[in-house]
N, C-alpha and C positions, 0 to 999 in steps of 0.2 A: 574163894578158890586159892589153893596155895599156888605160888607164881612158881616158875621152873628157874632151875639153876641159872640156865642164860640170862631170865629176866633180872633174879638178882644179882648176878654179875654187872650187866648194863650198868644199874641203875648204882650201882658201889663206885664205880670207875666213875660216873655222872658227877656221883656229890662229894667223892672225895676232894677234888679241886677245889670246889666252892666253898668247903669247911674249913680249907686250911688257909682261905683270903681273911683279910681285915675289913671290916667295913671303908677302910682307905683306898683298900689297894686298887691298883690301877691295869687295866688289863694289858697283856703283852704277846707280840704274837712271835712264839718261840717254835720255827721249824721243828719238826721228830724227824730226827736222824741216830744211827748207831750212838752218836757220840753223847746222849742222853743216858745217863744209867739211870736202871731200875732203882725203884725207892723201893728198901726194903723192907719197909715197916708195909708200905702199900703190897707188896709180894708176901708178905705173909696170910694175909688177910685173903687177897686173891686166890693163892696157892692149892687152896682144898676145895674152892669153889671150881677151878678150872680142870682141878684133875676128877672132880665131882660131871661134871657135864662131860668131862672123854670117855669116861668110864659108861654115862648113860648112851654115849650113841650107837652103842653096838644091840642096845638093848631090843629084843625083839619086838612086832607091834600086831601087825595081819596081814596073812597072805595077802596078795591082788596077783592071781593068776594071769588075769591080762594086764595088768599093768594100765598108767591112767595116764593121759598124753596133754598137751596143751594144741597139736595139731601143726599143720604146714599145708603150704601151699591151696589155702582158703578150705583148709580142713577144719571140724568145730573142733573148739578149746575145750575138751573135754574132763580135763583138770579143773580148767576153771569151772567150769558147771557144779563140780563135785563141791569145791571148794565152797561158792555159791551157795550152795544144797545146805552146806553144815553150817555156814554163818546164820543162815533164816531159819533153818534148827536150833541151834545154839540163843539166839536171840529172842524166841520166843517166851520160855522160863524164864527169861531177866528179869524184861518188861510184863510178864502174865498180860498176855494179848498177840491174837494173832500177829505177826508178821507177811505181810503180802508179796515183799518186794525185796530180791537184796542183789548187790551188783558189787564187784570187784575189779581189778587192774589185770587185765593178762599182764602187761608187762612187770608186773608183782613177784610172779612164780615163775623163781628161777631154778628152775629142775625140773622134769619128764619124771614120775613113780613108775620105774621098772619092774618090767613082769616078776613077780619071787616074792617072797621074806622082805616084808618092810619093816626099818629099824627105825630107832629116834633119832637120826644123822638123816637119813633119806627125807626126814619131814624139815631139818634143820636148812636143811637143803635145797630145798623147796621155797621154804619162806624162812629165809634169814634177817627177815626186819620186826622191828617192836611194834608194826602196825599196831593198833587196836581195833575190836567190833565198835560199834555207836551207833543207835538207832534213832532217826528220825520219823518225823511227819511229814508227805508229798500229799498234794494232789494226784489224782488219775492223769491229768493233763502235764503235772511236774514227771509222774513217773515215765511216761511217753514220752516226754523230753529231753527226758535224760538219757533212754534207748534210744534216742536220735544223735545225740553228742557223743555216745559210745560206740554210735553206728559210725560218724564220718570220723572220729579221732583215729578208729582202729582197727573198721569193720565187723565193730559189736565189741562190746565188753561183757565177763561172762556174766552170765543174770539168774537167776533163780526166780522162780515163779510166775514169769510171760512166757508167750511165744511171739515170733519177731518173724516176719517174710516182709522181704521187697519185692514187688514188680514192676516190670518195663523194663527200661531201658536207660543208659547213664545217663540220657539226654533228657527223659520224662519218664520221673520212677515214682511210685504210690508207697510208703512204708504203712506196713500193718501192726499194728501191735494189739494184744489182747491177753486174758490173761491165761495162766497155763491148762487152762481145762476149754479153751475157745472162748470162753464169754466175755464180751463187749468190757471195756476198761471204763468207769463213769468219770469223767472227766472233771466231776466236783468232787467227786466222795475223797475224803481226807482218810489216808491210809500209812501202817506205821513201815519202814526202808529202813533193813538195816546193810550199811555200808563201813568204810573204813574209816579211821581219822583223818588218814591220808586226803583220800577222796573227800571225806567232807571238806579238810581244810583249804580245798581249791586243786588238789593235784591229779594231773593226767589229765586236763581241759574239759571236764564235767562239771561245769560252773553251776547249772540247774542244783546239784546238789550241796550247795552252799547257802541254798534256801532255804533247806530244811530248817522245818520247829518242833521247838521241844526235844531238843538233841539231847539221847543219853548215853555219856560214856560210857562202856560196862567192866573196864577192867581188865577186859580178857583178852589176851592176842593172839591172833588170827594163829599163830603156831602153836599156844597150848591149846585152842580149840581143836587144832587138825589133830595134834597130839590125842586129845580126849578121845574124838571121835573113833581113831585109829585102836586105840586101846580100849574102849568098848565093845566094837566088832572084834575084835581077838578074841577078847576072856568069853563072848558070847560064842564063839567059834564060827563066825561068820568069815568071809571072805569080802574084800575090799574090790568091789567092782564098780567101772566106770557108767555114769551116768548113760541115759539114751538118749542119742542123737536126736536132731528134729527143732530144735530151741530157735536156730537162727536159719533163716532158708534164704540166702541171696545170691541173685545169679553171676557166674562168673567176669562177665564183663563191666557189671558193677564194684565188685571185690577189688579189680583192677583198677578203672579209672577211683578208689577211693587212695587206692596207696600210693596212685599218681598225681593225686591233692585236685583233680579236674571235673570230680563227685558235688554235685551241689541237691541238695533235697528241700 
C-alpha cells in the first residue's frame, strides 16, 4: 500500500537527524525556538512534499449527510464505532482470517465528521497521529477484559464486534458482554483483536491488551485506512453514514460515578 504524503513526510523529518549524526556523536537537547533557521537543503526536500499534502486536503472524499459524532454527555462514540467498523474490516484481508474483535481510543479522534462533503483535511483531522492497525491473538476471557478496562478508564472504549450492557447499580453492577449478534463469548476460544500500536504498547490503561500473541504489525495507519474507506464509498457513490447505536447500554448513574473514579466492577 503506497503510504500518504503525511506518512512520508513524518518519517523524512524522523531520519533526517539520525543521518546526519556520527556514530560518535553525542546527543543534545536544543530548545526550537524562532532563532533556529530552517536548513535549506532539508526545505528543499520537504518543500514539494508539504505543498503536496495542502494541495490534497481540499480533495473531496463522501458525503455523510448526517455527519458522524464521538457523542457527549454519556452519548455513544459513534465515530468511534465507525472507526472500529473499518479497522476489523481493513484487518481482515491482511491477516486472511476472520477478525472477531477490534477496539480503539475515544481519546484518539480528535474531530466530530460534519454533516456535508467530507475532504482529506476533515480525516487529517480526525486522526492526525501515525497510529498504526496490529492484530493480535485474545482469549474470550482476554477480550471481556479488556471491555472491562475500557469500561472503567472511560465508560467504554469504542469496540467493534461485542455488545456491552451493565446492570444495577454503582454499588452492585453485573457487566455483560457477548458477541455482536447475542451469542455467548467462549471464554477459551483464542480469537484474532485488531487494535492499535498505541494501545497494544500499553497506552490509555488497557493493559489486558499487551497480552496479546502473535502480534502483527500491518503497515497501515489508522488514517490511510479512514482515508481508503472514505474513498471507496465515494467512487461507489455511497454516502457515509454513522454506525447504529446499541453497542454500549449503561445506566446513567453508573456513567457518572465512573468519571467520578468511585465505579468499581
Amino acid at each position: 500500500m503506497k503510504p500518504s504524503p503525511a506518512s512520508a513526510l513524518v518519517a523524512l523529518l524522523l531520519a533526517a537527524p539520525l543521518a546526519a549524526q556520527s556514530p560518535d556523536a553525542k546527543a543534545e537537547v536544543i530548545p526550537v525556538t524562532e532563532a533556529i533557521p530552517d536548513d535549506p537543503e532539508i526545505q528543499k526536500v520537504i518543500a514539494p512534499l508539504a505543498e503536496e499534502i495542502r494541495a490534497s486536503f481540499g480533495q473531496p472524499l463522501v458525503q455523510a449527510p448526517q455527519g458522524v459524532f464521538r457523542g457527549r454527555r454519556g452519548e455513544e462514540n459513534l465515530l468511534g464505532y465507525w472507526v472500529s467498523d473499518v479497522m476489523r474490516q481493513a484487518a481482515q484481508p491482511l491477516v486472511g482470517a476472520p477478525v472477531r474483535f477490534a477496539i480503539t481510543n475515544g481519546g484518539g479522534l480528535r474531530a466530530n465528521l460534519r454533516p456535508g462533503q467530507l475532504k482529506v483535511g476533515d480525516i487529517f483531522e480526525l486522526m492526525p497521529f501515525e497510529n498504526e492497525l496490529v492484530v493480535i491473538e485474545l482469549t474470550g476471557a482476554e477480550v471481556i477484559q479488556v471491555v472491562k478496562e475500557g469500561l472503567l478508564r472511560r465508560g467504554g472504549e469504542p469496540c467493534s464486534g461485542v455488545k456491552v450492557k451493565v446492570e444495577g447499580t454503582p454499588q452492585q453492577a453485573t457487566l455483560i458482554v457477548t458477541w455482536e449478534d447475542g451469542t455467548p463469548i467462549d471464554p477459551t476460544a483464542v480469537v484474532k483483536v485488531a487494535t492499535t500500536d498505541y494501545l497494544y504498547g500499553g497506552g490509555d490503561s488497557i493493559p489486558t491488551l499487551k497480552k496479546g500473541r502473535k502480534p502483527f504489525t500491518t503497515g497501515v495507519t489508522l488514517r490511510q485506512m479512514l482515508l481508503d474507506q472514505c474513498a471507496a464509498l465515494g467512487k461507489a457513490g455511497k454516502d457515509l453514514l454513522p454506525p447504529a447505536p446499541g453497542r454500549y447500554i449503561v445506566p446513567v448513574p453508573i456513567l457518572e460515578a465512573i468519571r467520578d473514579k468511585t465505579f468499581k466492577l
